[in-house]
C-alpha positions in Angstrom: -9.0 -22.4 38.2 -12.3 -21.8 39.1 -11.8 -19.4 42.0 -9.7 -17.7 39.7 -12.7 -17.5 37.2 -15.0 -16.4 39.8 -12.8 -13.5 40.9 -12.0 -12.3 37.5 -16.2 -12.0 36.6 -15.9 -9.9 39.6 -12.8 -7.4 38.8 -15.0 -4.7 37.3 -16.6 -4.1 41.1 -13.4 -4.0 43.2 -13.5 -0.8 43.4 -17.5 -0.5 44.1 -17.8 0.9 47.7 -21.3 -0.4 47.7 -20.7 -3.4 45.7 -19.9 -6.9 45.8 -16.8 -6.0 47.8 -18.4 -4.0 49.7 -17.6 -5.7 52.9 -14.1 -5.6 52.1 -14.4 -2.1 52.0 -15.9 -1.8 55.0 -13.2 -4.1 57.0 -9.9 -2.8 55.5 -9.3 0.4 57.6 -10.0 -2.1 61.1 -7.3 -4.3 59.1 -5.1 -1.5 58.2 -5.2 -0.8 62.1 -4.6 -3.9 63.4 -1.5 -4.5 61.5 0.1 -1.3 61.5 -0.1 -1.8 64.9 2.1 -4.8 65.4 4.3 -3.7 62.3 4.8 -0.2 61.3 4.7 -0.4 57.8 6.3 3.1 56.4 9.2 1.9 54.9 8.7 -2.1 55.0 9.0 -4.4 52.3 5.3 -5.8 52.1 3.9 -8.8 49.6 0.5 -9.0 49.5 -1.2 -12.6 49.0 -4.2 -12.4 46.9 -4.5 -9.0 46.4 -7.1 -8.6 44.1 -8.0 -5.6 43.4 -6.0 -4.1 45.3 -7.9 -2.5 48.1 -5.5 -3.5 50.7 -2.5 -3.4 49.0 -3.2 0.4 48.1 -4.1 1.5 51.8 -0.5 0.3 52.8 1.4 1.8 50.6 -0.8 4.8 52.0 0.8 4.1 55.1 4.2 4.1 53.2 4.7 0.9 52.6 6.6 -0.9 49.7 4.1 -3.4 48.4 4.4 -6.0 45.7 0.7 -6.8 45.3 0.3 -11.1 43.7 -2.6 -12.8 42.2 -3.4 -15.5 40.1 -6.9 -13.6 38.5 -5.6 -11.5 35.5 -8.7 -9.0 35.2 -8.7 -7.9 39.0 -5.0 -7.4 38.4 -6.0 -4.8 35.7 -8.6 -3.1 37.5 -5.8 -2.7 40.8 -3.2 -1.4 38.2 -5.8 0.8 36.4 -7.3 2.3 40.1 -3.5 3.3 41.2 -3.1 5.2 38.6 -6.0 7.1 39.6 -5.6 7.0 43.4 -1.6 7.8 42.6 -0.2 5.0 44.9 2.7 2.9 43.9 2.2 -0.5 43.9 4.0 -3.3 42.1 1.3 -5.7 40.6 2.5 -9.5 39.4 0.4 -12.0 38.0 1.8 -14.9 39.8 1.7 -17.4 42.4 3.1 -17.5 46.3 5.1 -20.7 45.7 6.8 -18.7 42.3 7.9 -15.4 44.6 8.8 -17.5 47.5 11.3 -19.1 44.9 12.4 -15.7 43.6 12.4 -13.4 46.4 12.8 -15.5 49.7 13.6 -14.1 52.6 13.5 -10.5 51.5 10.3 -9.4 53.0 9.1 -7.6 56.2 5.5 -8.2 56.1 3.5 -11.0 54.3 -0.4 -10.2 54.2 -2.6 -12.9 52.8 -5.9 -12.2 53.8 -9.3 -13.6 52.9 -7.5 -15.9 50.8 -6.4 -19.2 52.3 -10.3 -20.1 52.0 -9.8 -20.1 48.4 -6.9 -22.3 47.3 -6.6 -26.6 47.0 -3.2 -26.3 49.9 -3.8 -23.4 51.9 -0.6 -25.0 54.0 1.5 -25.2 51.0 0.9 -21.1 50.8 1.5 -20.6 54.3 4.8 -22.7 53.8 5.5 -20.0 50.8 4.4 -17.2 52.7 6.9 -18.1 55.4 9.8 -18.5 52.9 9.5 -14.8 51.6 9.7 -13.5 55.1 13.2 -11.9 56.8 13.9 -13.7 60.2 11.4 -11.7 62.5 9.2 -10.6 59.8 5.9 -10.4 60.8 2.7 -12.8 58.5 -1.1 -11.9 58.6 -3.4 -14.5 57.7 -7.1 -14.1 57.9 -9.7 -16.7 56.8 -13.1 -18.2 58.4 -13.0 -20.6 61.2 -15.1 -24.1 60.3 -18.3 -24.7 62.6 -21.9 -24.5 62.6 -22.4 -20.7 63.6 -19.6 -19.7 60.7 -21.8 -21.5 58.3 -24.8 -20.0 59.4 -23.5 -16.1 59.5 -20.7 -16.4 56.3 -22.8 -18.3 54.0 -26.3 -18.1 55.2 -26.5 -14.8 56.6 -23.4 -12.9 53.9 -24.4 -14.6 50.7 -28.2 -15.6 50.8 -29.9 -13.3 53.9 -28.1 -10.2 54.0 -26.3 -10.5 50.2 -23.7 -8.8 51.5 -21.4 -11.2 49.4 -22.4 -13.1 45.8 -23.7 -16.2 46.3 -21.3 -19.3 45.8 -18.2 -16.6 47.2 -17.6 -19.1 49.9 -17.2 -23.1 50.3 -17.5 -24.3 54.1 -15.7 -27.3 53.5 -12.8 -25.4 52.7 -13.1 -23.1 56.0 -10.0 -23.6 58.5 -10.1 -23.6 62.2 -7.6 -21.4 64.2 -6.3 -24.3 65.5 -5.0 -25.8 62.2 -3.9 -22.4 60.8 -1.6 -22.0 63.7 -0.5 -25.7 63.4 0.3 -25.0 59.7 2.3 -22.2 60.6 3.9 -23.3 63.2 5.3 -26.1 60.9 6.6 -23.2 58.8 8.6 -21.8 61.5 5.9 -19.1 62.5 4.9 -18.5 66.2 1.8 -17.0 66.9 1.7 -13.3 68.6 -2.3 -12.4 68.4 -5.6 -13.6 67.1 -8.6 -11.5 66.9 -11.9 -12.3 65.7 -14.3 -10.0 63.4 -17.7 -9.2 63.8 -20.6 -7.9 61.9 -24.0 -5.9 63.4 -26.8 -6.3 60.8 -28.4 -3.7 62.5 -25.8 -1.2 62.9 -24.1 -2.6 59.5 -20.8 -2.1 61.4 -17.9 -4.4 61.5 -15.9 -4.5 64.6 -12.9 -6.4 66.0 -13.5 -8.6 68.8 -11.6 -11.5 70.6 -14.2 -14.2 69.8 -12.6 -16.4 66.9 -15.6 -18.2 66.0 -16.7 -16.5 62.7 -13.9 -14.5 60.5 -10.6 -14.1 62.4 -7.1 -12.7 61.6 -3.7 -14.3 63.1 -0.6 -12.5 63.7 2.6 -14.4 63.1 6.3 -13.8 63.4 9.3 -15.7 61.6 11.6 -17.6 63.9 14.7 -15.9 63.8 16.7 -18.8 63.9 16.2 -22.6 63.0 
């Protein structure tokens, strides 16, 4: 609940290219990238984890995606519904949770994107699990979250929240920061083999973010449903 909370104070600056999502902003087109190039997504079936505001959700229906955008904080849910209608994208928006669609809708999806989320919630593996369950056989997963050591500490809270204020303070608990090793054992559990891991990277100088194969600070996983049991 209080995640929730914390992201609904925020809803009005989703869409704030210089805001508090600003890095979000920034990192979505390397995103958008990187999955379209495993998955192609015109014409895929997509539910997107945590969508927020919907800055991800929007740029793949762009790419012609069918996207059902979920989340559990009301207000950002409003300010995604109220920006499609001026960016003119169609995207289905559901207040709800993973474990509620997986029930619903399982096995009818292509793609599953749940990024910058898992961080945020008590059982990230019980949304993994439900991620996996909306998933066709051979439908592709994207997770990305923050690995757990001392240097991820140092550059995602020190150096994001309190040096650089790139994110608001308090955005980010360490304890609750996973290492690659148990999100691919999590997934793996949920029938999902790991294709590709790449890491994320940020210049303070340059103010660029760039994708990298080092894992140790943010990092995204590419998964793919077992096609048979």
């Amino acid at each position: 609940i209080k995640e929730i909370d914390k992201f609904n104070q925020l809803a009005s600056r989703w869409w704030d290219p210089e805001g508090d999502f600003k890095p979000l902003h920034d990192i979505n087109p390397l995103r958008i990238d990187y999955i379209n190039s495993y998955k192609n997504l015109n014409n895929q079936k997509i539910a997107d984890i945590g969508c927020g505001g919907g800055i991800l959700s929007e740029a793949m229906a762009i790419k012609g995606g069918i996207v059902t955008g979920i989340d559990m904080a009301e207000n950002a849910l409003n300010v995604a519904k109220i920006h499609q209608i001026e960016s003119k994208t169609n995207v289905t928006y559901k207040l709800t949770t993973v474990e509620n669609l997986a029930v619903l809708e399982k096995g009818t999806f292509d793609v599953v994107t749940c990024l910058e989320m898992i961080e945020h919630v008590p059982s990230p593996k019980e949304v993994i699990e439900s991620c996996s369950k909306l998933l066709k056989p051979g439908g592709s997963a994207f997770f990305s979250t923050i690995n757990r050591n001392p240097k991820a500490f140092f550059y995602a809270i020190l150096g994001a929240e309190h040096i650089l204020k790139l994110l608001p303070i308090g955005t980010h608990e360490y304890a609750k920061f996973i290492k690659p090793s148990e999100l691919e054992y999590w997934a793996r559990s949920a029938s999902l083999d790991l294709k590709d891991s790449i890491g994320l990277k940020y210049n303070p100088f340059t103010k660029k973010y760039s994708l990298e194969k080092n894992l140790a600070v943010n990092y995204l996983m590419h998964f793919k449903k077992k096609t048979s049991q």
